[in-house]
MDAnalysis code that builds the backbone (N, CA, C; Angstrom):
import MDAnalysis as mda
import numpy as np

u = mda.Universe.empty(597, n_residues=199, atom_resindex=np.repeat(np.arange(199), 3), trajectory=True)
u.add_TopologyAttr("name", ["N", "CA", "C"] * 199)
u.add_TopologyAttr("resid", np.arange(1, 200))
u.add_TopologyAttr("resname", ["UNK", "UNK", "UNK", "UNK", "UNK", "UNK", "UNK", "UNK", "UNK", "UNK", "UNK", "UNK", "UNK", "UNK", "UNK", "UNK", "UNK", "UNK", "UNK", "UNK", "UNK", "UNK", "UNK", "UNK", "UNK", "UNK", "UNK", "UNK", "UNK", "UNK", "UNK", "UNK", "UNK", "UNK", "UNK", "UNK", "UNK", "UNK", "UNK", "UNK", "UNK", "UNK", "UNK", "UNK", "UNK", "UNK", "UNK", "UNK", "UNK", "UNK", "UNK", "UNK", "UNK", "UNK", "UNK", "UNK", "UNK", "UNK", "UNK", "UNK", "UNK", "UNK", "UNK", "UNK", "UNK", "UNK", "UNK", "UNK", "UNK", "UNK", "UNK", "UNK", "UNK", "UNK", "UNK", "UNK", "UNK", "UNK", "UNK", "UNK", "UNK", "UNK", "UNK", "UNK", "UNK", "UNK", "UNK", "UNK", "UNK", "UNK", "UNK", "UNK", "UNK", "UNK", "UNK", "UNK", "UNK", "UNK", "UNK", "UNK", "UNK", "UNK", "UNK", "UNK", "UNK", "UNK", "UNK", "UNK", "UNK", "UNK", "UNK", "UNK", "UNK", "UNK", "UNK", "UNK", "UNK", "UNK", "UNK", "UNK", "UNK", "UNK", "UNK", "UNK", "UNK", "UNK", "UNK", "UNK", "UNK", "UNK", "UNK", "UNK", "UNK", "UNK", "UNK", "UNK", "UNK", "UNK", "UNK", "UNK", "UNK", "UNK", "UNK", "UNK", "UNK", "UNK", "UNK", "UNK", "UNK", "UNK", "UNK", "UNK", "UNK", "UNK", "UNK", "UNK", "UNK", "UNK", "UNK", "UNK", "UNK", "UNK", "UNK", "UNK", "UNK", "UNK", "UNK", "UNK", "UNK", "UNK", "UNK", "UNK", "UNK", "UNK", "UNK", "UNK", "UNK", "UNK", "UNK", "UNK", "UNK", "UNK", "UNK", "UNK", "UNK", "UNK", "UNK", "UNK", "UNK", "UNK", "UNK", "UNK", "UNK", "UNK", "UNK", "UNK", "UNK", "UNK", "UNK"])
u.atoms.positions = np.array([
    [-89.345, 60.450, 47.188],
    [-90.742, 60.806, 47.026],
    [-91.188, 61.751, 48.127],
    [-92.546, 62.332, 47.660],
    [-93.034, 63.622, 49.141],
    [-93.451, 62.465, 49.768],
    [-94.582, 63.421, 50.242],
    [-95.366, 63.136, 51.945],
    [-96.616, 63.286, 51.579],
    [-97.178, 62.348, 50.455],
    [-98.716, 62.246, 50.169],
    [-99.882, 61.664, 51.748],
    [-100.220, 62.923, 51.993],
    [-101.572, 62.732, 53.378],
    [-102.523, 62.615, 53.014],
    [-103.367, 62.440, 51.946],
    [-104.239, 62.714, 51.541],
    [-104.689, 63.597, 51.029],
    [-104.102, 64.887, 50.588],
    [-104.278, 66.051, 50.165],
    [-105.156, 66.230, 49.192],
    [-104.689, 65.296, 48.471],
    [-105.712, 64.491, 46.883],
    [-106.296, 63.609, 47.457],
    [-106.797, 63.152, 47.933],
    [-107.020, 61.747, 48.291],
    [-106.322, 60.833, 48.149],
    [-106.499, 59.564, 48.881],
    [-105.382, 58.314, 48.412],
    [-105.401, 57.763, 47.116],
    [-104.493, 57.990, 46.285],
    [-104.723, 57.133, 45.533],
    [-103.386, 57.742, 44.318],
    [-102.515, 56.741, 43.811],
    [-101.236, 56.919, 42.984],
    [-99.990, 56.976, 43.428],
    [-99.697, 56.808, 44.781],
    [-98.592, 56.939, 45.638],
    [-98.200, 55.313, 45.593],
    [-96.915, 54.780, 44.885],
    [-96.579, 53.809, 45.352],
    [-97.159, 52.546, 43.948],
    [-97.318, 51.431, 44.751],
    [-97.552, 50.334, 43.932],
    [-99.262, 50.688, 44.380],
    [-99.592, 51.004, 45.052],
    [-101.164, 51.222, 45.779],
    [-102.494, 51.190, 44.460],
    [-102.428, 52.372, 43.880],
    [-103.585, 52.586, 42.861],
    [-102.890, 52.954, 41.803],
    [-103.638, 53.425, 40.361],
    [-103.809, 53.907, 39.472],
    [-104.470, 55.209, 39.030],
    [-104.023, 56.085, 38.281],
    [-102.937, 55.822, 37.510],
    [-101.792, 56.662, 38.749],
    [-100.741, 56.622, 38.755],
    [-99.699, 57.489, 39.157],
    [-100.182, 58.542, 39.560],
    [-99.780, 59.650, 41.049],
    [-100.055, 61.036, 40.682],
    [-98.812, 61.540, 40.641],
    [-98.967, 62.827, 40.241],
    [-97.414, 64.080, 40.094],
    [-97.941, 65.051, 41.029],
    [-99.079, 65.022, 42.166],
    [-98.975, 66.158, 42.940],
    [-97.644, 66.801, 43.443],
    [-97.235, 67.499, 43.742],
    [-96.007, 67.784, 44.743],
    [-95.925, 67.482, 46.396],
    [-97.204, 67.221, 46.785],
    [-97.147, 66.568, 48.154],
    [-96.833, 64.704, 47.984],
    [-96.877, 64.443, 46.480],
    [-96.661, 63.060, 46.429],
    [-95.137, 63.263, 45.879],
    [-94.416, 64.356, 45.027],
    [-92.917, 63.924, 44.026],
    [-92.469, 64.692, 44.892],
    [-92.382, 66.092, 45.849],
    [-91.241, 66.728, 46.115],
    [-90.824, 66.344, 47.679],
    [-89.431, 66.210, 47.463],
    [-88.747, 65.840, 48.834],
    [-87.897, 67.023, 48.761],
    [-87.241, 66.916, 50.204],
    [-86.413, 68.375, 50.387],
    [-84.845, 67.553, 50.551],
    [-84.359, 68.792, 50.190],
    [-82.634, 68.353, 50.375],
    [-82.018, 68.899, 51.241],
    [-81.158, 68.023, 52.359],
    [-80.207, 68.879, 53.343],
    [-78.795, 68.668, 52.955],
    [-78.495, 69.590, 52.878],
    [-76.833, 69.614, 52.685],
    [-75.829, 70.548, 53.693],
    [-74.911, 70.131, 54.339],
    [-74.045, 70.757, 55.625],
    [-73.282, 70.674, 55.416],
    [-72.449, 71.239, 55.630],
    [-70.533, 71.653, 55.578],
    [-70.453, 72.571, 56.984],
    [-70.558, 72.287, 57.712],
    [-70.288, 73.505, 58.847],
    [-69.202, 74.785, 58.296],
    [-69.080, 75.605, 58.549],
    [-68.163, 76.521, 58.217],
    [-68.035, 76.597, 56.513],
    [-67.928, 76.154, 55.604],
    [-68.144, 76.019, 54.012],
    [-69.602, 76.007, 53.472],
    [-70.519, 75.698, 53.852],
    [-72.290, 75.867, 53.338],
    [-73.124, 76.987, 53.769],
    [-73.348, 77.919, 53.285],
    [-74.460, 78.862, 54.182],
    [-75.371, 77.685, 55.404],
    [-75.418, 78.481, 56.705],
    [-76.385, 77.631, 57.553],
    [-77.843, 78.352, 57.916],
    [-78.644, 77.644, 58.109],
    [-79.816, 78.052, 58.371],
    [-80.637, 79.053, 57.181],
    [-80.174, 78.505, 55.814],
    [-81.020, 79.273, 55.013],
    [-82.126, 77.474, 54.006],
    [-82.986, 78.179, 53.829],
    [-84.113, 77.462, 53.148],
    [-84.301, 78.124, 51.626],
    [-83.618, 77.332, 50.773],
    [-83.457, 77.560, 49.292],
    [-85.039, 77.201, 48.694],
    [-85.575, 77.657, 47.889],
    [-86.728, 77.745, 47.388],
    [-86.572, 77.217, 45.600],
    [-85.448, 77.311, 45.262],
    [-85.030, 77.204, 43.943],
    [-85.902, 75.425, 43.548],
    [-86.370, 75.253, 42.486],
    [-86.313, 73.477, 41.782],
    [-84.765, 73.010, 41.546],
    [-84.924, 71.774, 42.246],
    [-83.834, 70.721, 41.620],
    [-84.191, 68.985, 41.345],
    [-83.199, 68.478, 40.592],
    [-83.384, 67.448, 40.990],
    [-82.665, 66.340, 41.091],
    [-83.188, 65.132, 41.475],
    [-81.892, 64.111, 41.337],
    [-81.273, 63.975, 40.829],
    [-81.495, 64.739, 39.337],
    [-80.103, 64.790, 38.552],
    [-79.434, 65.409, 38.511],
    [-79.628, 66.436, 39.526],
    [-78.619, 67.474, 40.108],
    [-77.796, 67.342, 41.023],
    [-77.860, 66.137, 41.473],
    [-77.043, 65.672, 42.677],
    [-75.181, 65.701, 41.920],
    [-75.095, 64.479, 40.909],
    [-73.588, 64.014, 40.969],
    [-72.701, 65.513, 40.406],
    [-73.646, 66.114, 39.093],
    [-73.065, 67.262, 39.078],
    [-72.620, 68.279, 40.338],
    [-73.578, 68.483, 41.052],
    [-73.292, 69.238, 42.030],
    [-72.148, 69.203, 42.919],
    [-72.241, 67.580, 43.416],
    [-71.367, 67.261, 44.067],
    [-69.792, 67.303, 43.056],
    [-69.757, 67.000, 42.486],
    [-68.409, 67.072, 40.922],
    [-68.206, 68.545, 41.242],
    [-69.132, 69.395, 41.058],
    [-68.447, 70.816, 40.871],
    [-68.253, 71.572, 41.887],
    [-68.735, 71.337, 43.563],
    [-68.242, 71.288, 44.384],
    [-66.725, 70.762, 45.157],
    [-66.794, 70.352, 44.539],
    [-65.337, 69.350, 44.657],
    [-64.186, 69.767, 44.072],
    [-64.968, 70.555, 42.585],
    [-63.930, 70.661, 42.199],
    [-63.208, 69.845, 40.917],
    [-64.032, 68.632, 40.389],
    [-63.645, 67.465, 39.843],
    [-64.281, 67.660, 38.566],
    [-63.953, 67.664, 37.688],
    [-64.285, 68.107, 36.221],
    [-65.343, 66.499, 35.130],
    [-66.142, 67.027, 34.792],
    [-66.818, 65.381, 34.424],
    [-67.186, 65.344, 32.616],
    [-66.182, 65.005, 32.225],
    [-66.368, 65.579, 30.647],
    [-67.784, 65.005, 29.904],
    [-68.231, 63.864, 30.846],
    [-69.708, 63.390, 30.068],
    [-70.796, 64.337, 30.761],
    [-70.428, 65.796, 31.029],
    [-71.463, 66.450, 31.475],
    [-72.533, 67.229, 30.715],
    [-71.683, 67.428, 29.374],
    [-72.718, 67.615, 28.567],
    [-73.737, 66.632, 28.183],
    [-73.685, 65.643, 28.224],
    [-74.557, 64.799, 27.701],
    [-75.346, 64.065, 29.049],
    [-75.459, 65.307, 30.383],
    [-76.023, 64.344, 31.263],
    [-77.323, 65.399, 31.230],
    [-78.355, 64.865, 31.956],
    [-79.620, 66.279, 32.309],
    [-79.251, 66.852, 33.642],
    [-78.337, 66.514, 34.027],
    [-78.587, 67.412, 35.817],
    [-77.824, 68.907, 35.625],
    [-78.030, 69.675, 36.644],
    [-77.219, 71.081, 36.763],
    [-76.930, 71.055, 37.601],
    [-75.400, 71.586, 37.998],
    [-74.896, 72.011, 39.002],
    [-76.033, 73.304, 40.100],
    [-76.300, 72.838, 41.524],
    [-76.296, 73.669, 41.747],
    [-75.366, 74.121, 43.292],
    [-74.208, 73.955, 42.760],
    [-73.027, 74.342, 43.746],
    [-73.017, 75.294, 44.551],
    [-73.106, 76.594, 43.107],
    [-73.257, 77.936, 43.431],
    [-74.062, 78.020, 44.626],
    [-75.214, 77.763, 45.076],
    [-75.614, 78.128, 46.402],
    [-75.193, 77.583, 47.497],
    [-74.439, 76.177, 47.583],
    [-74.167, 75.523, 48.105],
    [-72.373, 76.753, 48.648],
    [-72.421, 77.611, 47.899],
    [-71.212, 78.230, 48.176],
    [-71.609, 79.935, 48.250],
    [-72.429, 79.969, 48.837],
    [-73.445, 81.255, 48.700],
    [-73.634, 82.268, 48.096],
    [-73.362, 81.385, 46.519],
    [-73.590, 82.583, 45.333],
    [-75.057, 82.150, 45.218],
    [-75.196, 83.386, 43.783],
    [-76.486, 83.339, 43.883],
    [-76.896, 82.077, 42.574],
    [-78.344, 81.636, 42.606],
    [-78.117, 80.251, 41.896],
    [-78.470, 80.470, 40.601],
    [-78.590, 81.364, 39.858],
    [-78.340, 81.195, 38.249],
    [-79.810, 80.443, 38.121],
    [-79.908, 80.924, 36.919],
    [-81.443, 80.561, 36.261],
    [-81.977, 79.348, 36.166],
    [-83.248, 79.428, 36.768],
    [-83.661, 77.721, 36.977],
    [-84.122, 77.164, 35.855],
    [-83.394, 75.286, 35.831],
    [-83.806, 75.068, 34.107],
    [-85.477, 74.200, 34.562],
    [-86.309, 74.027, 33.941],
    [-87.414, 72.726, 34.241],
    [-86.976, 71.504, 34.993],
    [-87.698, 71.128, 35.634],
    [-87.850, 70.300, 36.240],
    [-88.480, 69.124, 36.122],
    [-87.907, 67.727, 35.426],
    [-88.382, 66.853, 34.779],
    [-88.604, 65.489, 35.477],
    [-89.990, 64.864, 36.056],
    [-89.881, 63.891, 36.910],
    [-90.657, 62.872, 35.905],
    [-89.797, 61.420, 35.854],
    [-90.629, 60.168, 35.287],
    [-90.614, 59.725, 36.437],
    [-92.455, 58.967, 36.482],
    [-92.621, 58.083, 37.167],
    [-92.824, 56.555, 36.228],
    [-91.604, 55.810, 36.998],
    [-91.470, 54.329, 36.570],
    [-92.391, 53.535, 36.777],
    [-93.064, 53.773, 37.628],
    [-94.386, 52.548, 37.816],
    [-95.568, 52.625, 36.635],
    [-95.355, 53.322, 35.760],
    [-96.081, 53.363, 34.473],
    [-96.079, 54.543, 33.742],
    [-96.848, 55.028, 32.644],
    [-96.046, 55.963, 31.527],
    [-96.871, 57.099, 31.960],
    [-96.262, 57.925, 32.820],
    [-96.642, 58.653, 33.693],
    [-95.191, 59.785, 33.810],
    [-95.903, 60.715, 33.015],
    [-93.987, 61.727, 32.806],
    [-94.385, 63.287, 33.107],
    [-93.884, 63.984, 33.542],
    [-94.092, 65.170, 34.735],
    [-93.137, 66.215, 34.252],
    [-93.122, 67.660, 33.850],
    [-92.346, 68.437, 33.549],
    [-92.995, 69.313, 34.623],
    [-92.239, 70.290, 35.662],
    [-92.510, 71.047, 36.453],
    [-91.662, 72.210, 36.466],
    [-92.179, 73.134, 36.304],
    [-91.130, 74.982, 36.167],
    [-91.725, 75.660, 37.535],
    [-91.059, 76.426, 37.989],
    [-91.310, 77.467, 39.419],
    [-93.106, 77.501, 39.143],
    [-93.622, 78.116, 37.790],
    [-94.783, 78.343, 37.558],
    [-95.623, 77.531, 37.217],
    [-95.467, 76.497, 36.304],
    [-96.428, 75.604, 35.813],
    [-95.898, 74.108, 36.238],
    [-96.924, 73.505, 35.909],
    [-96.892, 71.595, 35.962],
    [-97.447, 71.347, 34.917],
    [-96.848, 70.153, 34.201],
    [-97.474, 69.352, 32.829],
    [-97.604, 68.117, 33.077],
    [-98.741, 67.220, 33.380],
    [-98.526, 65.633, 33.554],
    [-99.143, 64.987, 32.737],
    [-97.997, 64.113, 31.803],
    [-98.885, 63.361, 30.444],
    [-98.894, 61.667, 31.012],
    [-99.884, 61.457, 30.765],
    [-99.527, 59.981, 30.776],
    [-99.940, 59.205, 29.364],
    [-99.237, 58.348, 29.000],
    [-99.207, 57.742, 27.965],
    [-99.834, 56.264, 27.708],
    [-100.948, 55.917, 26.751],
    [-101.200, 57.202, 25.796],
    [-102.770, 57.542, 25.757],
    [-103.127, 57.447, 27.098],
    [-104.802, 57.350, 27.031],
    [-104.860, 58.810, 28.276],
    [-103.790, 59.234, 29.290],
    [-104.533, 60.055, 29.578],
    [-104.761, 59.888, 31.485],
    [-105.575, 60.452, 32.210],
    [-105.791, 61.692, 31.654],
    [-104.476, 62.955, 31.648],
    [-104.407, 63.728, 30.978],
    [-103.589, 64.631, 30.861],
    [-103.459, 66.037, 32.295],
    [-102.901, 66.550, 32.893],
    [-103.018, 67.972, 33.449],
    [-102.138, 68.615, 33.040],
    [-102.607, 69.939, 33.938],
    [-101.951, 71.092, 33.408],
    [-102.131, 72.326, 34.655],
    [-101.312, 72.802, 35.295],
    [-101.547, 73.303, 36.803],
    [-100.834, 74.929, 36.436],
    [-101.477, 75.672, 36.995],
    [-100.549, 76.772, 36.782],
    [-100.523, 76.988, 38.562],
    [-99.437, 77.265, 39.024],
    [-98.351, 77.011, 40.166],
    [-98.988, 78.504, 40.928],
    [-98.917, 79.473, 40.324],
    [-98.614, 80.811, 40.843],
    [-100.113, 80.904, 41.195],
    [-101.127, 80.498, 41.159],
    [-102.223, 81.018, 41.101],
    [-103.001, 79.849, 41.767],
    [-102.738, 78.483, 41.630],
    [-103.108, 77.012, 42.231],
    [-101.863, 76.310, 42.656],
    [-101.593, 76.616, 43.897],
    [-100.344, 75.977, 44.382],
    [-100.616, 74.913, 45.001],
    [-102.155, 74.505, 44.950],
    [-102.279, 73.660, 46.023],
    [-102.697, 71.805, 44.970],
    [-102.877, 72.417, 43.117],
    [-102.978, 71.766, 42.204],
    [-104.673, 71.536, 42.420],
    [-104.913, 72.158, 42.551],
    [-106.493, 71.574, 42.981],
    [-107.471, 72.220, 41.270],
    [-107.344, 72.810, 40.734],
    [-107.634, 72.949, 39.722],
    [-107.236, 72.665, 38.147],
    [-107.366, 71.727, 37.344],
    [-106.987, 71.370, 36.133],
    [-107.306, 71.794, 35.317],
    [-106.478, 72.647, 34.395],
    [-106.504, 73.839, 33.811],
    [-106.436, 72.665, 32.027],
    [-106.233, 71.696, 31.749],
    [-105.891, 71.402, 30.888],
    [-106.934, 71.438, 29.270],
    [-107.960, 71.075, 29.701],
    [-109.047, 71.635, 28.593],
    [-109.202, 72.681, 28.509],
    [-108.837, 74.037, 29.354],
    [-108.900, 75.364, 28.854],
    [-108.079, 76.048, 28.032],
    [-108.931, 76.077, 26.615],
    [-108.224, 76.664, 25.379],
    [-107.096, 78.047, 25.757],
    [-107.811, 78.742, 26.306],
    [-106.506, 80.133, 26.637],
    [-105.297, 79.318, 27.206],
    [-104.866, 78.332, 28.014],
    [-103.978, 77.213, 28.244],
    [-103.259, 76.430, 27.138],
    [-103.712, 76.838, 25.424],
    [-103.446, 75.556, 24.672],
    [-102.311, 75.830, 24.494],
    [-101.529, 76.957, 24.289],
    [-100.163, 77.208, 23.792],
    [-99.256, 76.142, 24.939],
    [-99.443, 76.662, 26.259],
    [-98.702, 76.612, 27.146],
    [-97.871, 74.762, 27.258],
    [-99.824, 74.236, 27.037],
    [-100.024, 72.863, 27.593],
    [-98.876, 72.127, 26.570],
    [-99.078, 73.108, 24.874],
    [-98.231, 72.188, 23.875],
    [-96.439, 72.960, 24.147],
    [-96.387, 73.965, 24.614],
    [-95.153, 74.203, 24.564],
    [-94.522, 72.908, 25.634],
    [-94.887, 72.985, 27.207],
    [-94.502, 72.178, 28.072],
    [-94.652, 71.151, 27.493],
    [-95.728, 70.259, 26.783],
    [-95.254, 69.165, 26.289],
    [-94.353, 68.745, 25.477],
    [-93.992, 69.836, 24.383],
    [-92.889, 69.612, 23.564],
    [-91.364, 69.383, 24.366],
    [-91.239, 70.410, 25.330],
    [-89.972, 70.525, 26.412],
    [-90.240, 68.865, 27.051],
    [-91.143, 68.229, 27.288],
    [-90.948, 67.035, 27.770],
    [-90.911, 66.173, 27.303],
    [-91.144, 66.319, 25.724],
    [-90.673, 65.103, 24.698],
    [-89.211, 65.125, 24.509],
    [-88.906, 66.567, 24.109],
    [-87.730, 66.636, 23.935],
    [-86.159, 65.885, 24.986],
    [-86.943, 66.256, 25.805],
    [-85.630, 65.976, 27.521],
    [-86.074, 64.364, 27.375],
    [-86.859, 63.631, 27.106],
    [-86.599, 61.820, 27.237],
    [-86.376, 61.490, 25.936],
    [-86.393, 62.257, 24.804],
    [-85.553, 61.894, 23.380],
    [-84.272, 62.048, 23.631],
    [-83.437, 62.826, 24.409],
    [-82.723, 63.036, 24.432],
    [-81.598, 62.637, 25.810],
    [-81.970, 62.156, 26.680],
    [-81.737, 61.479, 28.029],
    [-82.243, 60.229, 28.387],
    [-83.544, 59.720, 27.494],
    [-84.026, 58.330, 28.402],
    [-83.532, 57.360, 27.732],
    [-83.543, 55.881, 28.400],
    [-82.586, 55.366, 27.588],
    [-83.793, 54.268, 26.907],
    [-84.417, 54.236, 25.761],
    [-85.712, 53.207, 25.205],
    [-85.361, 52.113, 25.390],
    [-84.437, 51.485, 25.729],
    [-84.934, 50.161, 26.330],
    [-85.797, 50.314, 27.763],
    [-85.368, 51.035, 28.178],
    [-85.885, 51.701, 29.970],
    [-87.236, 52.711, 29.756],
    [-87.937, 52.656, 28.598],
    [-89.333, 53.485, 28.446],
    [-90.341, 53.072, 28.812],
    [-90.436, 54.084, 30.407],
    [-91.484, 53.013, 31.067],
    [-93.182, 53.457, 30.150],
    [-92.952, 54.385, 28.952],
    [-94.225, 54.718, 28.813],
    [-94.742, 53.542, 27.885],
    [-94.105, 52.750, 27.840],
    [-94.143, 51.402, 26.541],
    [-94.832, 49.917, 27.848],
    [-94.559, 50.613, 28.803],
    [-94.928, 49.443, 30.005],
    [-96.513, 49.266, 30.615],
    [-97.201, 48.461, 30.711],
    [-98.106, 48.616, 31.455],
    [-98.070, 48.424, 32.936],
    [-99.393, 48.999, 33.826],
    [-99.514, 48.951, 34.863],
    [-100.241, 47.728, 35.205],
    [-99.510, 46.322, 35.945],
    [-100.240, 45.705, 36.462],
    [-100.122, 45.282, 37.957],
    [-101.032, 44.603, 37.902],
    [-100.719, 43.600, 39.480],
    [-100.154, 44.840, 40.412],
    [-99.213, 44.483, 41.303],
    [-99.288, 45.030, 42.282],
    [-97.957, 45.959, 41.989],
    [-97.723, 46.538, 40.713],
    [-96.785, 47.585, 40.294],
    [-95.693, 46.836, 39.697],
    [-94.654, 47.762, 39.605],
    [-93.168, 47.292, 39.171],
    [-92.822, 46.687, 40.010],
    [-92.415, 45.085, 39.746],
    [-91.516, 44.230, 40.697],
    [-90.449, 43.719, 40.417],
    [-89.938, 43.921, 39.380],
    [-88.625, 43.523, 39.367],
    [-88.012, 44.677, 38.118],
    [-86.638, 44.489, 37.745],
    [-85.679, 45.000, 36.714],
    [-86.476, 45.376, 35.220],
    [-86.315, 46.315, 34.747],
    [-86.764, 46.489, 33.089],
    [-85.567, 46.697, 32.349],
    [-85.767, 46.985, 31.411],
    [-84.587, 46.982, 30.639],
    [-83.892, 45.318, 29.977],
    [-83.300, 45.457, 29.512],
    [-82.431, 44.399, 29.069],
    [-82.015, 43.268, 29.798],
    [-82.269, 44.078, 31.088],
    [-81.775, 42.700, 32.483],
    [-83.065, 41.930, 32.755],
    [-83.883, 42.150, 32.480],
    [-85.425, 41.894, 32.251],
    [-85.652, 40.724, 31.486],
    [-84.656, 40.402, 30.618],
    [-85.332, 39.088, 29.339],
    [-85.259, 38.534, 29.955],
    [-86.639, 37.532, 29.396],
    [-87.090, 36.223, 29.920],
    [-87.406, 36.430, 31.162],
    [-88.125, 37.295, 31.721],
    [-88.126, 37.226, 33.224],
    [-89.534, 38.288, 33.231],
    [-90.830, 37.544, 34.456],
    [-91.880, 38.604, 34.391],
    [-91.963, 39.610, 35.098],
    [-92.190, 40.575, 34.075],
    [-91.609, 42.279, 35.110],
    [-92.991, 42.758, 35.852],
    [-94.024, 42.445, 35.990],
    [-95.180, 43.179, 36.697],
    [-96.154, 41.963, 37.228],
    [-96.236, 41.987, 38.692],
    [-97.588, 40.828, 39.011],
    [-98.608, 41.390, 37.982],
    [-99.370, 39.769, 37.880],
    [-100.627, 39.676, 37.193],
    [-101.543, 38.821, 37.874],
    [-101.548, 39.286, 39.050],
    [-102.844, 39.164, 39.438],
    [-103.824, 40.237, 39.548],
    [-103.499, 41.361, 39.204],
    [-104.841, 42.381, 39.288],
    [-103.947, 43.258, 38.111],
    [-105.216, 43.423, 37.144],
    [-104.463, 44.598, 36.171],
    [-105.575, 45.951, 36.345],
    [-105.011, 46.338, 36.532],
    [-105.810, 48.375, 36.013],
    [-106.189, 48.991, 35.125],
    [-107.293, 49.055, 34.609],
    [-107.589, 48.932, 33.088],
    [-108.522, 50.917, 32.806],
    [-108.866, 51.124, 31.953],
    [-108.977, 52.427, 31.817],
    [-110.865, 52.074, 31.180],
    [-111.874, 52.806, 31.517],
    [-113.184, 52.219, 31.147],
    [-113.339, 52.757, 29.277],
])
């Protein structure tokens, strides 16, 4: 996770409040990677990645071939790690598990849906980097808002696993506390002593 200061104010970081945020001072962390003599040193990559870019990366760094790679979401990004140049950036897709709270992010735009009440954003990057403006009720925006949403239905139809859909989960008590999924039966997955309710 980032380094939420208050930028937004407090509130969606953690088990803390409701609903979830997707600022980037709350989802983006930075990556260090070293090889002395084998890694470019002292350069600061600007490119999107993400955790699911890790095992690939590391696999194709290595050298080690992973035949379930088609069917994974991460991308190699080796190539810079070997100071080529890094090949076209794909979207950038963050679920947050603490409730149905799902995040598609490109160099230029942000899409954050939460499911299924809302509220929705829509950030354009190049122009509001700081997210401080929500572009999402503005009609000249409508193409965009439904294209990015389609790209983010598509990537958890196709990668998430529905027993593990946290958008089917509610937010209570004091967040996610234990296992979902299948390891979950018979067992209560969210305190209920305080639930978060929408007016």
């Amino acid at each position: 996770n980032g380094m939420n200061m208050g930028h937004h104010g407090i509130y969606g970081k953690g088990n803390g409040t409701f609903p979830p945020n997707m600022f980037d001072t709350s989802v983006k962390a930075p990556t260090l990677m070293a090889r002395p003599g084998h890694v470019p040193q002292g350069q600061v990559i600007q490119s999107l990645h993400s955790h699911y870019d890790l095992m690939p990366t590391l696999l194709d760094y290595l050298g080690i071939e992973n035949p379930e790679a088609p069917a994974l979401p991460g991308h190699s990004f080796a190539p810079i790690l070997r100071g080529e140049p890094a090949g076209e950036e794909a979207p950038i897709v963050v679920f947050d598990e603490y409730g149905p709270t799902r995040m598609i992010r490109t160099a230029d735009w942000k899409y954050v849906h939460r499911v299924p009440y809302g509220p929705h954003e829509l950030y354009d990057l190049v122009n509001d980097p700081n997210e401080r403006h929500n572009i999402i009720a503005e009609s000249a925006h409508s193409s965009r808002r439904q294209k990015l949403h389609a790209e983010l239905e598509s990537w958890f139809v196709r990668y998430a696993d529905p027993q593990r859909d946290g958008s089917r989960e509610a937010v209570m008590g004091r967040g996610q506390l234990d296992v979902v999924g299948p390891a979950a039966q018979g067992r209560k997955r969210f305190g209920d002593d305080v639930v978060y309710a929408t007016a």
